[in-house]
N, C-alpha and C positions, 0 to 999 in steps of 0.2 A: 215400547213400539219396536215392533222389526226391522232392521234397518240392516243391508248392504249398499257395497259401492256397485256402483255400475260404471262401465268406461265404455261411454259411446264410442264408435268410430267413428271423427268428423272427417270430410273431405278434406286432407292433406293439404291442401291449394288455398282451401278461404277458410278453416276454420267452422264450419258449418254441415249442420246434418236434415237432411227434411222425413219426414216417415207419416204414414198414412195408417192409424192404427183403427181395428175393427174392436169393436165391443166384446168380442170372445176373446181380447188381447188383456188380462188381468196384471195390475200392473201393483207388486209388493211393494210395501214400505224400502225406499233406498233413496241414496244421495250419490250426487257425481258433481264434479268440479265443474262443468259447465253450465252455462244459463237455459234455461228452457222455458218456451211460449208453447202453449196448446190453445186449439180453435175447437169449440165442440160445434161440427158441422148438423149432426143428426141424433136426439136418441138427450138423456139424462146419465151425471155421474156423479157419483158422492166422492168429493176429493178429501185428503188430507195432507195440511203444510205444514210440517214441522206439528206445533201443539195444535191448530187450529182445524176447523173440520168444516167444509163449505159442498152444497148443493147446484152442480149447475146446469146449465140445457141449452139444448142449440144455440147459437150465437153468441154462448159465454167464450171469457179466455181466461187463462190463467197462467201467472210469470212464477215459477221456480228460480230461485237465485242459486247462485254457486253454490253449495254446501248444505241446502235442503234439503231435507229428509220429508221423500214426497209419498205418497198412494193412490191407484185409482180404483175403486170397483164401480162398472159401469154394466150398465144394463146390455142385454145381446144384441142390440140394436142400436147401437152406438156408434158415430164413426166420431174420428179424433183427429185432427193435424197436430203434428207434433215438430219443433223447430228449434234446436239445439245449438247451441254455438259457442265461444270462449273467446278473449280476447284480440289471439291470433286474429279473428276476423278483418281487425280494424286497426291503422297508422298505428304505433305505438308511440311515439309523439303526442297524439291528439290521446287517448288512453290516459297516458300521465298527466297532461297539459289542462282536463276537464275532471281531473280524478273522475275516470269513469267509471271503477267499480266501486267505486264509495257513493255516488247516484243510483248506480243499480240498486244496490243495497237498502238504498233508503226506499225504495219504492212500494206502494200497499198492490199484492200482490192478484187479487184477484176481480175480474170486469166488473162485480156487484157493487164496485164503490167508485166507478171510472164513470168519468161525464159522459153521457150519450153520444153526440159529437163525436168524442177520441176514441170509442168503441167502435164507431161506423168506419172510424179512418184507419185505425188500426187494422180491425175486418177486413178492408180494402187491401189495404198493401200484403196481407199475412195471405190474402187469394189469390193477390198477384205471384207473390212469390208461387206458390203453388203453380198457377200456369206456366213461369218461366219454368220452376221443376222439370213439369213434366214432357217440356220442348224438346228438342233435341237442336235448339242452335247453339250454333257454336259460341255466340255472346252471351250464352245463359249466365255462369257465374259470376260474368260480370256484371250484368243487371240483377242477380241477388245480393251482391255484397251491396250494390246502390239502394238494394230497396231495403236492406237490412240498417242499413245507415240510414235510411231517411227513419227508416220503426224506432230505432233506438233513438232519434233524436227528438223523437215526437213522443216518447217514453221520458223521458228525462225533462222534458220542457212542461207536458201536460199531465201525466198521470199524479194523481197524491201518494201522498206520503205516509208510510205505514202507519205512523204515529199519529195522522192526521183523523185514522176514521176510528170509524167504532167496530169492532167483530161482532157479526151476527150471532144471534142465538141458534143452533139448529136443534132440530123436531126432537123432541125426548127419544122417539120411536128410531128415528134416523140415526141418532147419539149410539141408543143401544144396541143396533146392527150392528155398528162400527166400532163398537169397543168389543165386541163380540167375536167378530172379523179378528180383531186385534190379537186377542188371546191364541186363537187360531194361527194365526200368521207366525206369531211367538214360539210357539211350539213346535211349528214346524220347523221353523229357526234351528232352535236350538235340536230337535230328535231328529230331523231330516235323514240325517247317515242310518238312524237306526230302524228298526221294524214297529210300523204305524201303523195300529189298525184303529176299523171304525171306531169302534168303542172305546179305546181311548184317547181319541180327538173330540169323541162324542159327550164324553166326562168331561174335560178341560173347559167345553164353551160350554157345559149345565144344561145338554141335551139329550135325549133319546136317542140312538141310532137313526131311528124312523125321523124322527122330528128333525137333526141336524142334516141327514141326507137331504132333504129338502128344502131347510134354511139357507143352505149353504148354495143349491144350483139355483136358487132364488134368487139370491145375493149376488153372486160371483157369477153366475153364466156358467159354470161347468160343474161336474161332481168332484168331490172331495178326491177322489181318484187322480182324476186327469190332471186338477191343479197342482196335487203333490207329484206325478209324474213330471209335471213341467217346471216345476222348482228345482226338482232334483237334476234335470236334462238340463237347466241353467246353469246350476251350481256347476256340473260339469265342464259347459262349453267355458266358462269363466277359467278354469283350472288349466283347460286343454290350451285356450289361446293367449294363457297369461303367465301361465309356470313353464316348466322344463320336467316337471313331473310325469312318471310312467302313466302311461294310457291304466295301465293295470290297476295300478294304485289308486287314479279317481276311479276307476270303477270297482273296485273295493271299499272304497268310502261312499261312494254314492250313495246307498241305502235301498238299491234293488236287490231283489230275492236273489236274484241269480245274474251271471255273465248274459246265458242267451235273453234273457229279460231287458236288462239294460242294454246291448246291442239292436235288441227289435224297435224300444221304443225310440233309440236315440234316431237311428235309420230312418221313423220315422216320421220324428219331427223336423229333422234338420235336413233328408235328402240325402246322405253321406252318412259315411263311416266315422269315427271317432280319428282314428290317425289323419282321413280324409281332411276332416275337419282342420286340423290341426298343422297339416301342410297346407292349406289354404289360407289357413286366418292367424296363426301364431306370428306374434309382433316382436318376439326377438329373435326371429331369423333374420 
């Protein structure tokens, strides 16, 4: 499986990230050190956690633990909450005093196997928080760190235990999308720097040009194009605001054709120029 780190930026102050992702938001196999809840407000997505591979739809959730290696492909009509956070959040006192990431941990990660009950109550505080979001009072972060406390406490007291259920079977059909998906993802991985064409993305997942150009905006919401434009435009914002490395040098590793290529699309995904970028978000300045 494809795997990178990601390093969310939490809010500084509480430990805590909120983001509101749309279904054309494709979301690669990676892991990051923080905890993450997602709410599927609208719309179906085929997740993967770690080994496991689950199906879920509106009013599902699902708990990524610290060091999961997660996936989304989601239909284009998909909205998503997304809620990120790491210890910082919470007393570090009460943290140690509850071994609170050894609870985390043990927890079975996704709503298909949570009592009705704790799913309605979770739902409840995971909207509130959303409303506090997207307030503008000034006691917003403090009524999220309270409603984060109260979600994790109601996490650790009522949800089961990994060990406790059973993992689903999913749809042979659904299986072989996603190992399919996989292969693809892998490749991209690994060749990303270099020059990708249809046809030999189209070989790797045992398709036709014709036949994968369409499996894939099927699956993913975008064409084969766009997504490895926007892998690549990732790879780089990661380099730009995490190295000290020349502007030049990622965009020579990139794996776009040319300078004005990788300039056009970066300008316009991200709004900004690449050094732009890079004076705005680089975290060892």
């Amino acid at each position: 499986m494809t795997i990178y780190l990601e390093m969310p930026r939490l809010n500084p102050d509480l430990g805590f990230k909120f983001l509101k992702n749309k279904g054309d938001i494709l979301t690669t196999p990676h892991w990051h050190r923080e905890y993450e809840l997602i709410l599927i407000t609208n719309g179906k997505i085929n997740l993967g956690i770690n080994d496991n591979q689950y199906q879920l739809r509106t009013g599902d959730m699902a708990f990524f633990k610290s060091g999961d290696v997660h996936y989304i492909v989601a239909t284009p009509e998909t909205n998503r909450y997304v809620y990120q956070f790491d210890m910082s959040l919470f007393n570090e006192t009460i943290v140690e005093k509850l071994h609170l990431v050894d609870k985390l941990n043990e927890l079975s990660q996704v709503s298909l196997f949570w009592d009705k009950k704790i799913n309605d109550k979770m739902r409840d505080i995971l909207l509130t928080i959303v409303n506090e979001e997207d307030s503008d009072r000034i006691d917003r972060d403090f009524a999220v760190e309270g409603l984060m406390y109260t979600l994790v406490t109601l996490m650790i007291r009522k949800l089961p235990k990994d060990n406790e259920i059973q993992q689903p079977k999913i749809n042979i059909k659904s299986k072989t999308i996603l190992e399919t998906l996989n292969k693809v993802f892998k490749f991209v991985e690994v060749n990303y720097q270099e020059k990708i064409t249809l046809e030999d993305v189209s070989m790797k997942a045992g398709f036709s040009p014709y036949y994968f150009t369409r499996f894939f905006k099927k699956n993913v919401g975008q064409t084969f194009v766009e997504f490895l434009n926007n892998y690549r435009i990732d790879k780089a914002k990661w380099e730009i605001i995490n190295t000290d490395v020349s502007i030049s040098s990622i965009l020579n590793q990139s794996g776009f054709s040319s300078n004005k290529t990788f300039y056009r699309v970066f300008k316009s995904q991200v709004g900004m120029t690449p050094k732009q970028y890079r004076m705005k978000y680089n975290i060892s300045k």
